[in-house]
C-alpha positions as CSV (number, residue, x, y, z in Angstrom):
1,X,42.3,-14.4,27.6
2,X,38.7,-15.3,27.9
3,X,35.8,-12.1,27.1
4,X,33.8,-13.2,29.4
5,X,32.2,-10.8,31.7
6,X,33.3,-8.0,29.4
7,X,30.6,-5.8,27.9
8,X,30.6,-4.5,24.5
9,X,33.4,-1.9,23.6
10,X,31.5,0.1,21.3
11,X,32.6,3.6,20.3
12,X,30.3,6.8,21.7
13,X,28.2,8.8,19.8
14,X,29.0,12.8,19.7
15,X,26.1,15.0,21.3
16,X,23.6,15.5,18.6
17,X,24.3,18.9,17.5
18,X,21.6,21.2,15.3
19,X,21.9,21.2,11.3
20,X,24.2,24.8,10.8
21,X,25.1,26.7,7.7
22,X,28.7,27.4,8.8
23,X,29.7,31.0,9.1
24,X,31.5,32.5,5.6
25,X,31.2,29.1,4.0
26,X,28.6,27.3,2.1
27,X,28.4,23.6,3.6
28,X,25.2,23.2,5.2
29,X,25.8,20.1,7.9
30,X,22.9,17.8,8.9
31,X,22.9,15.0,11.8
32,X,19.2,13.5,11.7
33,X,18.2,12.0,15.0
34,X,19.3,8.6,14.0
35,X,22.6,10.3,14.1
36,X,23.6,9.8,10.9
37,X,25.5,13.0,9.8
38,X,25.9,14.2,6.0
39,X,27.4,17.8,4.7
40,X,26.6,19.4,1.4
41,X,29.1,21.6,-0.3
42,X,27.2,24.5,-2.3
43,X,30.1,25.9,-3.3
44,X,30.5,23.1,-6.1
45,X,27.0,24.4,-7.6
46,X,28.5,25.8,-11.0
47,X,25.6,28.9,-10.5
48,X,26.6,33.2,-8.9
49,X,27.7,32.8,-5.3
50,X,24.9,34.6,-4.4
51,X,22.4,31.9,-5.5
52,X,24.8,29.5,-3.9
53,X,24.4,31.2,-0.6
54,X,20.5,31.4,-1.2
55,X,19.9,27.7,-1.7
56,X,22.8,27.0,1.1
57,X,20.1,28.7,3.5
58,X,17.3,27.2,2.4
59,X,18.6,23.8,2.4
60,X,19.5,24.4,6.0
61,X,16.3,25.6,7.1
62,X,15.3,22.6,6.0
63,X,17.7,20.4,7.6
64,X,17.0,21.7,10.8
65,X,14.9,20.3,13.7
66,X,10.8,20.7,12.4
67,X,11.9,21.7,8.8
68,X,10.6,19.3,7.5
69,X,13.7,17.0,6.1
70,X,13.8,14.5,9.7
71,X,16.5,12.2,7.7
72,X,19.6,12.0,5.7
73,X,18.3,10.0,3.9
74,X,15.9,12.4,2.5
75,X,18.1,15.7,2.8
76,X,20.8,13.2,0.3
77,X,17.9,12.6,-1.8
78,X,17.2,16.3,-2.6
79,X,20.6,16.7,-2.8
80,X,21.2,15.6,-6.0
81,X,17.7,17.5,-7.1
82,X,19.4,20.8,-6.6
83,X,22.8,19.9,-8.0
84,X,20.8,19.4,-11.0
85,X,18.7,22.3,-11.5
86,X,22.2,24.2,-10.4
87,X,24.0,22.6,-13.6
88,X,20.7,23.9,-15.5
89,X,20.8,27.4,-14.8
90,X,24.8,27.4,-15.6
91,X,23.7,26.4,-18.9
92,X,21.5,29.1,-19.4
93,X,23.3,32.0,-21.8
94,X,21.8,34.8,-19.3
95,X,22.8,33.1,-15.9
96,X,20.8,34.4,-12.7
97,X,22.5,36.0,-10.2
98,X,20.1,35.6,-7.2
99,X,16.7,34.7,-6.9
100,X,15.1,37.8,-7.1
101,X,16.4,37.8,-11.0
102,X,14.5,34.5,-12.5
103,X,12.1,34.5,-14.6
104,X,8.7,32.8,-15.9
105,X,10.8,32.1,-18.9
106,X,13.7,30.3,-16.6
107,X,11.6,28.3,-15.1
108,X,9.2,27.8,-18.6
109,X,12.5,26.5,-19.5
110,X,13.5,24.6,-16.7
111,X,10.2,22.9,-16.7
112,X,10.4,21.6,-20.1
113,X,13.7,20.2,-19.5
114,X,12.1,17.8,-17.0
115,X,10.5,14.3,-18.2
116,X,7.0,13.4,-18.0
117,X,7.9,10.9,-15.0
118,X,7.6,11.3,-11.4
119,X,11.6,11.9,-11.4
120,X,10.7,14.8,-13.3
121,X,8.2,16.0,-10.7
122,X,9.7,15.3,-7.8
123,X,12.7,17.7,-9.5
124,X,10.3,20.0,-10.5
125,X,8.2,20.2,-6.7
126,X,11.1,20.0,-4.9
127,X,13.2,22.8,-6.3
128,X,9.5,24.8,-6.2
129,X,9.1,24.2,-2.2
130,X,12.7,25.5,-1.9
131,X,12.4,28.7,-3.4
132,X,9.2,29.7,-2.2
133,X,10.1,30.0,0.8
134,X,12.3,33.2,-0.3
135,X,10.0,36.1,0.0
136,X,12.0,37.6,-3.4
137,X,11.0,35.0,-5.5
138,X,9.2,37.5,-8.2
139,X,5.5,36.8,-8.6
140,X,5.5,35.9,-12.2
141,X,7.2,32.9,-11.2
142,X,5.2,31.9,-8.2
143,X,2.5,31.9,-10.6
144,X,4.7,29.6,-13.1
145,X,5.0,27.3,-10.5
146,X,1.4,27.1,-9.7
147,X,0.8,25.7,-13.1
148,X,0.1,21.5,-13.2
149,X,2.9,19.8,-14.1
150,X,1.2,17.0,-15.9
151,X,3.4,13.5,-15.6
152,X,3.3,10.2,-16.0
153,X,3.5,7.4,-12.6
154,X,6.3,5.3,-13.0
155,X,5.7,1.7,-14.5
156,X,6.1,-0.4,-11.5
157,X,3.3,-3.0,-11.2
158,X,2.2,-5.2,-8.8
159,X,3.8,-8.9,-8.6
160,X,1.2,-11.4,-10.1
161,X,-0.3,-13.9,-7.3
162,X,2.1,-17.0,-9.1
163,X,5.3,-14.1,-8.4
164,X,4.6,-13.3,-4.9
165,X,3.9,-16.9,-3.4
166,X,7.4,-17.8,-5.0
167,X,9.0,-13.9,-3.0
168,X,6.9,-15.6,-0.1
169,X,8.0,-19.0,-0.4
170,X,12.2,-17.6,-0.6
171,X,12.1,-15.2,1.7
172,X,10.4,-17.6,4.4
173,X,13.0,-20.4,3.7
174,X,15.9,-17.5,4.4
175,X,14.4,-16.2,7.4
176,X,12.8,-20.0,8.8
177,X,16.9,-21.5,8.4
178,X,18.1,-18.2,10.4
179,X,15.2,-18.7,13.0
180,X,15.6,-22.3,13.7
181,X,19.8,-21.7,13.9
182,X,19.5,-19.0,16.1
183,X,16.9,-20.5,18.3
184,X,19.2,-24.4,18.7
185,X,21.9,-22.1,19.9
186,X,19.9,-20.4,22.3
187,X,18.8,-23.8,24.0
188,X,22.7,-24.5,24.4
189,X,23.3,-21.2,25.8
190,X,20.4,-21.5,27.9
191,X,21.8,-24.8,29.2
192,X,25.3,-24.0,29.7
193,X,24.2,-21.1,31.9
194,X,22.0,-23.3,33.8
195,X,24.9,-25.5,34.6
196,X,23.6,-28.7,32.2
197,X,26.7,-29.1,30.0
198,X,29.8,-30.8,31.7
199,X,32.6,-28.8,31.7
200,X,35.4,-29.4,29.9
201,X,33.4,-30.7,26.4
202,X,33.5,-29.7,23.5
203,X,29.7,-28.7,24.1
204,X,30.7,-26.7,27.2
205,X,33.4,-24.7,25.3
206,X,30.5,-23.8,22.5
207,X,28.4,-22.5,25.3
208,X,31.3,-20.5,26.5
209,X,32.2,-19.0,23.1
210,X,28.2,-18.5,22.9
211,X,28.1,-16.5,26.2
212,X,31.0,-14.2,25.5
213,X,29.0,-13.3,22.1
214,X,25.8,-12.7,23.6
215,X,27.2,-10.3,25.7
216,X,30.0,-8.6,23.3
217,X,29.0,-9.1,19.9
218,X,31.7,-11.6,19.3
219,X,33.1,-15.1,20.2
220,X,36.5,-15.3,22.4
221,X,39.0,-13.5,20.5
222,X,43.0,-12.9,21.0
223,X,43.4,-9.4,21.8
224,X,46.3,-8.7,19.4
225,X,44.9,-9.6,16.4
226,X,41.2,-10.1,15.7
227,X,40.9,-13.9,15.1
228,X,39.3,-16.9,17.2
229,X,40.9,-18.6,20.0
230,X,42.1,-21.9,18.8
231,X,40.1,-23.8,21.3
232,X,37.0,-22.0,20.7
233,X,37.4,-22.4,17.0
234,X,37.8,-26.1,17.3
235,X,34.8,-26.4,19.2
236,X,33.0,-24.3,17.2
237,X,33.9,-25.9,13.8
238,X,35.9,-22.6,12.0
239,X,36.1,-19.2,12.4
240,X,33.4,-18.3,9.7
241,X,30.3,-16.5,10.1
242,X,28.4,-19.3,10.1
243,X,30.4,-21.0,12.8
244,X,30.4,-18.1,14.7
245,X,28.3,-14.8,15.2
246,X,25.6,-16.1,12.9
247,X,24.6,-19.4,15.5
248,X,22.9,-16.1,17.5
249,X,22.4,-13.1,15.1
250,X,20.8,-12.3,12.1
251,X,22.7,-11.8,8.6
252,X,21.7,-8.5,6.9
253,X,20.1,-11.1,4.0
254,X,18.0,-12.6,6.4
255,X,17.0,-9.5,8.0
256,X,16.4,-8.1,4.4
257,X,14.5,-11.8,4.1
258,X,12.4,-10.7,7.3
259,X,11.7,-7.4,6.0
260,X,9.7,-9.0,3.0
261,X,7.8,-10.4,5.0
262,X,6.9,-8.4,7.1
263,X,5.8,-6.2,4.3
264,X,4.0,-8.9,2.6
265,X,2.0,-8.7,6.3
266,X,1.8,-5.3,6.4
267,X,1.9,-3.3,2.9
268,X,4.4,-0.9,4.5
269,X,7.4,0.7,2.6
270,X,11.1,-0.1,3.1
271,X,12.0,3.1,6.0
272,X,8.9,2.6,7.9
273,X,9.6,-1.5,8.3
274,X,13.8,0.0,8.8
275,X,12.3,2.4,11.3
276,X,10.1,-0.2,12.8
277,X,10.3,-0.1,17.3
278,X,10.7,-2.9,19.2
279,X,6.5,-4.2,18.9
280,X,4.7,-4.8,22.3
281,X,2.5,-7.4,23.7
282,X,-0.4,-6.0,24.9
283,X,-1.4,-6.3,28.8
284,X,-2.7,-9.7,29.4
285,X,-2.2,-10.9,25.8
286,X,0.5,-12.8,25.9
287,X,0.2,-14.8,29.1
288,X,-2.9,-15.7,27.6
289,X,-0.9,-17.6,24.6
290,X,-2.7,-14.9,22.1
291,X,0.1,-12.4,21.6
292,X,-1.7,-8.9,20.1
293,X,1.2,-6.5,19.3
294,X,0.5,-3.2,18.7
295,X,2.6,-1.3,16.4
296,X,3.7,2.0,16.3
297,X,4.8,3.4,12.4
298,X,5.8,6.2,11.2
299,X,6.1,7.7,7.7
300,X,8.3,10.6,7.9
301,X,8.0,11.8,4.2
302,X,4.1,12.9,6.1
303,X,5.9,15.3,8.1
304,X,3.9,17.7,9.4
305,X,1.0,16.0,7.8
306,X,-2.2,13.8,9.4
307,X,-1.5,10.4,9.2
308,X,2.3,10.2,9.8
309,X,1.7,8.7,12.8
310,X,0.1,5.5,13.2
311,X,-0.5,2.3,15.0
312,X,-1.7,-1.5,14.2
313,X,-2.5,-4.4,16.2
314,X,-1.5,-7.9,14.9
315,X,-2.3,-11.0,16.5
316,X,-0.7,-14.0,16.8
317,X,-3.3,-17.1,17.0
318,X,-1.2,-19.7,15.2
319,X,1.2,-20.2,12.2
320,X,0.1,-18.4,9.4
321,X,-1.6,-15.4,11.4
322,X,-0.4,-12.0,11.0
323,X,1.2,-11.8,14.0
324,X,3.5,-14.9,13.8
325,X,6.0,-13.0,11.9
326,X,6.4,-10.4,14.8
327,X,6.6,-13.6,17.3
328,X,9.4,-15.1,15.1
329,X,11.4,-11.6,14.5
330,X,11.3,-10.8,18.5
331,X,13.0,-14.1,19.0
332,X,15.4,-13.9,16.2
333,X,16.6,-10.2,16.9
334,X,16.4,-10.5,20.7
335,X,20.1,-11.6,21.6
336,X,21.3,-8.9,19.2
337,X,19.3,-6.1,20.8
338,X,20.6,-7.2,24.2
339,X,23.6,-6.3,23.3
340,X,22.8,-3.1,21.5
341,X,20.8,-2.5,24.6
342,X,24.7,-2.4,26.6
343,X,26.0,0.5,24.3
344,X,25.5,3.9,24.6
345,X,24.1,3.8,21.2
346,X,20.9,2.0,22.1
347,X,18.1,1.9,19.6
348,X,14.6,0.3,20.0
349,X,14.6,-0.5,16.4
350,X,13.1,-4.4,15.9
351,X,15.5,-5.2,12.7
352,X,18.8,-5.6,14.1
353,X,21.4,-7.7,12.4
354,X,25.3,-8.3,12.5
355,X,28.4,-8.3,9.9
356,X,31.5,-9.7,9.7
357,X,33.5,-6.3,9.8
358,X,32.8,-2.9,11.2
359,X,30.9,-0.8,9.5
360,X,33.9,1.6,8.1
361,X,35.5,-0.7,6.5
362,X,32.7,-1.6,4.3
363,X,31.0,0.3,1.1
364,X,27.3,0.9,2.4
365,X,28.2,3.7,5.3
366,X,24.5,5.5,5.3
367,X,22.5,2.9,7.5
368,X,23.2,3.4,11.3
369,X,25.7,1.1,12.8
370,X,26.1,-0.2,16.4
371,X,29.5,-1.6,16.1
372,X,29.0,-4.8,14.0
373,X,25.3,-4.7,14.1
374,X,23.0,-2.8,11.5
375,X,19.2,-1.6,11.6
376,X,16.8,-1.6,9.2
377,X,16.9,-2.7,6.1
378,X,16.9,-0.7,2.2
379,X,16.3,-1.5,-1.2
380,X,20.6,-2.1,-1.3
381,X,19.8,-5.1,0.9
382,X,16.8,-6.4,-0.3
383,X,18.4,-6.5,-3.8
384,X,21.4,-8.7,-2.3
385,X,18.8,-10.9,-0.5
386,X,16.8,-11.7,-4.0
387,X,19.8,-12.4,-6.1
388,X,20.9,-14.7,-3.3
389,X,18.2,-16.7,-3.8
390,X,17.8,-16.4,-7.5
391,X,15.3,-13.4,-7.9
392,X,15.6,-10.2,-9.6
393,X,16.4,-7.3,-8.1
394,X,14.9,-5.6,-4.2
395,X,11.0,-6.6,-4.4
396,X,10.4,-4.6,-1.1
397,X,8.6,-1.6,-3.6
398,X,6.3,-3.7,-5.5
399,X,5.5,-5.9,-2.8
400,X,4.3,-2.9,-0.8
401,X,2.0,-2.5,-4.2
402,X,1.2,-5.8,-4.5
403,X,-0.1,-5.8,-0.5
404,X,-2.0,-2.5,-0.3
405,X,-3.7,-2.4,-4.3
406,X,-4.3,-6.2,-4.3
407,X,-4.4,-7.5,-0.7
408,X,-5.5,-5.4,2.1
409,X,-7.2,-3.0,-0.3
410,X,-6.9,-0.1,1.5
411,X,-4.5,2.6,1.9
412,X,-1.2,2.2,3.1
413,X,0.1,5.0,5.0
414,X,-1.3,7.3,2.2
415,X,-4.8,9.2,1.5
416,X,-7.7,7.5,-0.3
417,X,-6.9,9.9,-3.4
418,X,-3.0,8.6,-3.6
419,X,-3.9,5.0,-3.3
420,X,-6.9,5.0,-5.8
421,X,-4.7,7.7,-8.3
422,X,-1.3,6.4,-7.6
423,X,-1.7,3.0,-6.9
424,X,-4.8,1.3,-7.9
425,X,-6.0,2.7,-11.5
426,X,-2.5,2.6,-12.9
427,X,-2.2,-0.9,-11.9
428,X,-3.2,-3.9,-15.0
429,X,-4.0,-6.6,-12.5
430,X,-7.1,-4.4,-11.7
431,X,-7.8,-3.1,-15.1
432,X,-8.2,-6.7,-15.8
433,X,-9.8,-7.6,-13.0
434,X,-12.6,-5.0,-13.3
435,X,-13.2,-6.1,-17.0
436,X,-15.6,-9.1,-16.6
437,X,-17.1,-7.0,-13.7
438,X,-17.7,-3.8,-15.8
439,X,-19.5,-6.0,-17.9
440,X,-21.3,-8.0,-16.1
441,X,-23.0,-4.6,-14.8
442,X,-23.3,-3.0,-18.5
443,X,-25.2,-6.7,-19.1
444,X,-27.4,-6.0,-16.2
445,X,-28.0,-2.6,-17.0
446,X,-29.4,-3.2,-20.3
447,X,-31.6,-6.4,-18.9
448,X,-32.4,-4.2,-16.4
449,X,-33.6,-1.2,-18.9
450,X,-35.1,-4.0,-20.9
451,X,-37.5,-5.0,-18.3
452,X,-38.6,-1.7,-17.5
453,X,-39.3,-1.0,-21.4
454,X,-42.4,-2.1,-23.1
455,X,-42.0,-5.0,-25.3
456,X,-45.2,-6.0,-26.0
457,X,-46.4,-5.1,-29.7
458,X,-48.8,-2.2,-30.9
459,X,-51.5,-3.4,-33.3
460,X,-54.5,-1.9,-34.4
461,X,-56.7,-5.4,-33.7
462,X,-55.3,-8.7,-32.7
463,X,-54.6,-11.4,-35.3
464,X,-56.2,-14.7,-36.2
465,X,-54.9,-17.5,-33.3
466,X,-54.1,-14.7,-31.0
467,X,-54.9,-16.1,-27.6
468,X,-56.9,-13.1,-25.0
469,X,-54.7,-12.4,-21.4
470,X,-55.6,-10.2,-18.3
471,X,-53.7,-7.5,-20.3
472,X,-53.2,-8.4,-23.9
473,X,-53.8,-10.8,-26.5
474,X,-51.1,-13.8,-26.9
475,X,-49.5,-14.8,-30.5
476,X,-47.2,-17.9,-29.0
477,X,-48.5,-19.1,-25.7
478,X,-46.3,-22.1,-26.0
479,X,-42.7,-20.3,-26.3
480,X,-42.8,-17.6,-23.8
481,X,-39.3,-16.1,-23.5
482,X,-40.2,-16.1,-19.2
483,X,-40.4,-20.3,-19.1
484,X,-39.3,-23.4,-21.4
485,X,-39.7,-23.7,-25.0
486,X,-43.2,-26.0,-26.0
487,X,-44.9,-25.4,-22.3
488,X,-47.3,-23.3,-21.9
489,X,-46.7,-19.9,-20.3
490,X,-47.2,-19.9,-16.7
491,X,-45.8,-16.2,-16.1
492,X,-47.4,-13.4,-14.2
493,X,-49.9,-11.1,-16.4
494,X,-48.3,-8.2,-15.9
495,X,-45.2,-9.3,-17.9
496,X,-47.2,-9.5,-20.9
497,X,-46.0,-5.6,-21.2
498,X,-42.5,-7.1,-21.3
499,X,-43.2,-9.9,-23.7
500,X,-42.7,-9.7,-27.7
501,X,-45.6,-12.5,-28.1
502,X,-47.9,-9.9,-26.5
503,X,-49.8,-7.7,-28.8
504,X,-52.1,-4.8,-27.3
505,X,-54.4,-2.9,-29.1
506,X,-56.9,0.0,-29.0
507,X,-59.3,-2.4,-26.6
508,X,-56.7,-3.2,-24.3
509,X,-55.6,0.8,-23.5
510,X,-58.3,1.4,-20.8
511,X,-57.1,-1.9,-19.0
512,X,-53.7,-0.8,-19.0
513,X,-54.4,3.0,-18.0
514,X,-56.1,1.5,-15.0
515,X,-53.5,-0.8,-14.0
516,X,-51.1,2.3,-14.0
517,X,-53.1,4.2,-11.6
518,X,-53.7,1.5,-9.3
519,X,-50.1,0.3,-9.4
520,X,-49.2,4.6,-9.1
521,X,-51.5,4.7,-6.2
522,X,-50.0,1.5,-4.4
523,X,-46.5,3.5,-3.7
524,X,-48.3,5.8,-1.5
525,X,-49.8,2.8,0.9
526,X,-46.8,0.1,0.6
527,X,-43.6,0.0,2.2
528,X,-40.9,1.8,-0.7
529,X,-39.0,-1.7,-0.7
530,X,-41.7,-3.8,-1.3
531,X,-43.1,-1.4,-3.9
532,X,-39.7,-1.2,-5.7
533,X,-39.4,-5.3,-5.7
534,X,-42.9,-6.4,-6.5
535,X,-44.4,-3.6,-9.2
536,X,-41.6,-0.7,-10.3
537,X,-40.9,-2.4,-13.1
538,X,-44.0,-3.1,-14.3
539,X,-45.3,0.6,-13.6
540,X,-42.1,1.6,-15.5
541,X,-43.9,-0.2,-18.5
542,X,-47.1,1.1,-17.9
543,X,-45.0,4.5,-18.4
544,X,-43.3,3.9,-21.3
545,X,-46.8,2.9,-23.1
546,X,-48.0,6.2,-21.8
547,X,-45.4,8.1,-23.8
548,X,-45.4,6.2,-26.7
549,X,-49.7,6.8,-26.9
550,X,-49.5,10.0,-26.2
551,X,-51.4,12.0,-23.1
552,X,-54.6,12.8,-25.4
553,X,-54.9,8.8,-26.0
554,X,-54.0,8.2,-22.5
555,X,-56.5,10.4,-20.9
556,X,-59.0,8.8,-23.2
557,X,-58.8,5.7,-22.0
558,X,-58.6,6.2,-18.4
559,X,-62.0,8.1,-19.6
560,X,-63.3,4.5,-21.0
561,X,-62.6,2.1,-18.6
562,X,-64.9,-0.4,-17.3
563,X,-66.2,-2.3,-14.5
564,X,-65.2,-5.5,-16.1
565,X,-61.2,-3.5,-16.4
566,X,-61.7,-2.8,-13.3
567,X,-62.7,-6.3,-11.8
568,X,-60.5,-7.9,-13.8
569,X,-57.1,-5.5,-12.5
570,X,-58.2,-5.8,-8.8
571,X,-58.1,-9.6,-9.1
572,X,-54.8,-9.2,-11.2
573,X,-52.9,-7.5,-8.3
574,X,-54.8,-9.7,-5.5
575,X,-53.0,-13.0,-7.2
576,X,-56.4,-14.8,-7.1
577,X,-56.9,-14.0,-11.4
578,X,-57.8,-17.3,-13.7
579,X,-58.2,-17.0,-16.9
């Protein structure tokens, strides 16, 4: 018997019901609003009951709606945090019986236990939040708590640029083979419904099979036992995936494939791209052939925070624009989330894809499950997708690194004082990157401090050959350090203070005093700018001599100065001087 016109016969989901601590016991239940569901036993934590009972209702407080732990995910995670600091205070030769009996030497003790890593911190935070919140937690360990636990970041680098156009390269072959599969069988089912394919054919019996699966989830089945009808599988070519569920839905590879890149788009981590809602064409946007989508994320480790929210637009203007990859998953996940849509299990999640089997018969049960379909995707899958395809191990982490510290350069769903402490000065790529930069600006510096040092040479009287200047007296007019060897120096005369040729002496003092004050008196008439370009550095010369003289010589030959200095410095700073 044909499936056609049958919806998908998926099993309900129980009313969500609120994380509880149930009464007497010690399992603390928690059903997150994805509805996965998870219990924690603390009755196996080898610590006094009483303790047991304590961290039991904290942990649920937790659990619950607003306490902070939104996900299974994340209350799982913690889990095996407090397991372990449990199995650390049975070890202890004077056990604690409740909270109100640790000590500053406990937890002394329990903080030295941890390694310097960021496993050893997120131990050492997490058990710290929990107990806080108990108002009997003595003081002297509040106060042992508040101390810096000083840690090392993990090693995880970014990819280099050869590493991620090779991720790139895989993960768009996966994902463009899916795409192109899924969109052929489209056009046939979009034909067969149309009436196009003559019936009878082989090509009408595919569109048939293809009907009955965008609608159920499967191809025409017998109803006693979970296999093909021999017509349809003829027509089809076999009974495998490939031949059948995969012609219109994703593989969890591929959508791990997908996942990559979408992170390689967006720099987002592994639960946010899982989490991901179905994107949205703005108003007007798409009719216009521009798609802009605007994406709404979410990082739920923010909870309660600024910034757990937020939303992106992406445009698609062509291939290789950041919003072709939303174009591409919309059409590769949209007959799976029609029927996902049927259920009364619908999610708006974009990353939908499809197994073989149910989902309790196989050994990854925490990810939510429509029937055969999945959502999301986690570092489980994206490890399958890159040994697939011949890489090592899940590169959704560092590729989220390798985006935000080397790509978008900007935070990714974190503060500036994460990315910059966490992210970018751990990383080599920039280490190495800022080397010839550092340097370059140390070079400048000192070029820089060079030209506003005076160069020129303090003599008592010039020297046989030496050639008289506006400012100075000349020992090698021919091999200026400001022009070509053998020419003769055409440089302005007020870099004769920044010259090692130059040699200044006794007569040349009242000159140079007077340049000083007209170049001081300048700043107060010219535009800052113009000052700071044309004489600063030349002033900053003048000033150096003035230190080196002394203010007694100084004033003394501001006292002495001319009107022949004083012709001679007007026409220097007019540009019409000849010597």
């Amino acid at each position: 018997m044909s499936r056609r016109g049958r919806t998908a016969a998926l099993p309900e989901q129980p009313h969500r019901r609120p994380q509880v601590l149930e009464e007497g016991g010690l399992v603390v239940e928690h059903r997150d609003p994805q509805g996965r569901t998870r219990s924690y036993d603390f009755a196996v934590l080898p610590i006094p009951p009483a303790f047991q009972r304590l961290l039991a209702t904290l942990y649920a407080a937790k659990c619950a709606p607003g306490g902070g732990w939104d996900s299974v995910k994340t209350s799982e995670g913690y889990w095996y945090l407090v397991r372990s600091f449990g199995e650390f205070l049975a070890g202890l030769e004077d056990v604690p019986q409740d909270v109100d009996r640790l000590t500053a030497t406990h937890w002394a003790a329990w903080r030295m236990s941890l390694p310097p890593r960021t496993s050893g911190y997120n131990k050492y935070a997490t058990i710290a939040g929990l107990l806080q919140a108990d108002a009997r937690l003595p003081q002297p360990v509040r106060e042992a708590m508040a101390r810096r636990f000083a840690w090392e970041p993990g090693r995880e680098q970014a990819y280099r640029p050869e590493e991620f156009q090779e991720i790139r390269a895989a993960a768009r072959r996966t994902f463009r083979t899916a795409l192109l599969r899924i969109r052929e069988n489209t056009g046939r089912l979009r034909a067969w419904r149309a009436g196009e394919v003559p019936a009878g054919s082989r090509e009408w019996l595919v569109g048939e099979a293809l009907d009955v699966l965008a609608r159920t989830g499967d191809v025409p089945l017998y109803a006693y036992r979970r296999a093909v009808r021999r017509t349809h599988r003829e027509a089809l070519g076999g009974s495998a995936a490939a031949s059948t569920w995969m012609r219109l839905f994703l593989s969890r590879k591929e959508a791990a494939a997908l996942a990559v890149l979408i992170v390689m788009e967006l720099g987002l981590n592994a639960t946010t791209v899982s989490e991901l809602p179905v994107p949205q064409a703005l108003p007007g946007t798409g009719e216009a052939g521009v798609p802009v989508y605007r994406l709404r994320l979410e990082k739920r480790r923010r909870a309660g925070h600024r910034g757990r929210f937020e939303s992106r637009n992406l445009t698609d203007s062509g291939a290789g624009s950041s919003g072709r990859v939303i174009t591409e998953a919309l059409e590769a996940t949209a007959a799976a989330r029609a029927v996902v849509a049927l259920s009364s299990e619908a999610s708006d999640r974009l990353l939908v894809w499809h197994q073989t089997t149910g989902h309790e018969r196989q050994a990854y049960l925490r990810p939510v499950r429509v029937g055969p379909f999945g959502f999301g995707v986690d570092e489980l899958a994206g490890r399958d997708w890159a040994r697939s395809v011949g890489l090592p191990g899940s590169p959704l982490r560092r590729l989220r690194r390798t985006v935000n510290v080397l790509h978008r350069r900007e935070p990714g769903q974190n503060t500036q004082d994460t990315h910059d402490r966490v992210y970018v000065l751990p990383e080599p790529q920039i280490r190495e990157a800022a080397v010839p930069v550092i340097a370059a600006g140390a070079l400048d510096a000192v070029a820089s401090a060079r030209r506003t040092v005076f160069a020129a040479r303090l003599a008592d009287q010039p020297q046989e050959g030496d050639r008289p200047t506006a400012t100075a007296h000349c020992t090698d007019y021919e091999h200026s350090p400001f022009g070509p060897p053998g020419r003769s120096c055409a440089a302005s005369f007020l870099l004769c203070t920044a010259c090692p040729n130059a040699r200044v002496t006794p007569a040349h003092h009242p000159r140079l005093a007077y340049l000083h004050q007209a170049l001081t008196a300048l700043r107060g008439v010219l535009d800052a700018a113009v000052w700071e370009v044309d004489w600063a550095e030349a002033h900053a010369r003048l000033a150096d001599l003035r230190a080196r003289l002394g203010e007694p010589v100084w004033k003394a030959a501001l006292g002495a100065v001319t009107g022949e200095d004083r012709a001679t410095i007007t026409q220097l700073l007019q540009g019409d001087f000849d010597l």
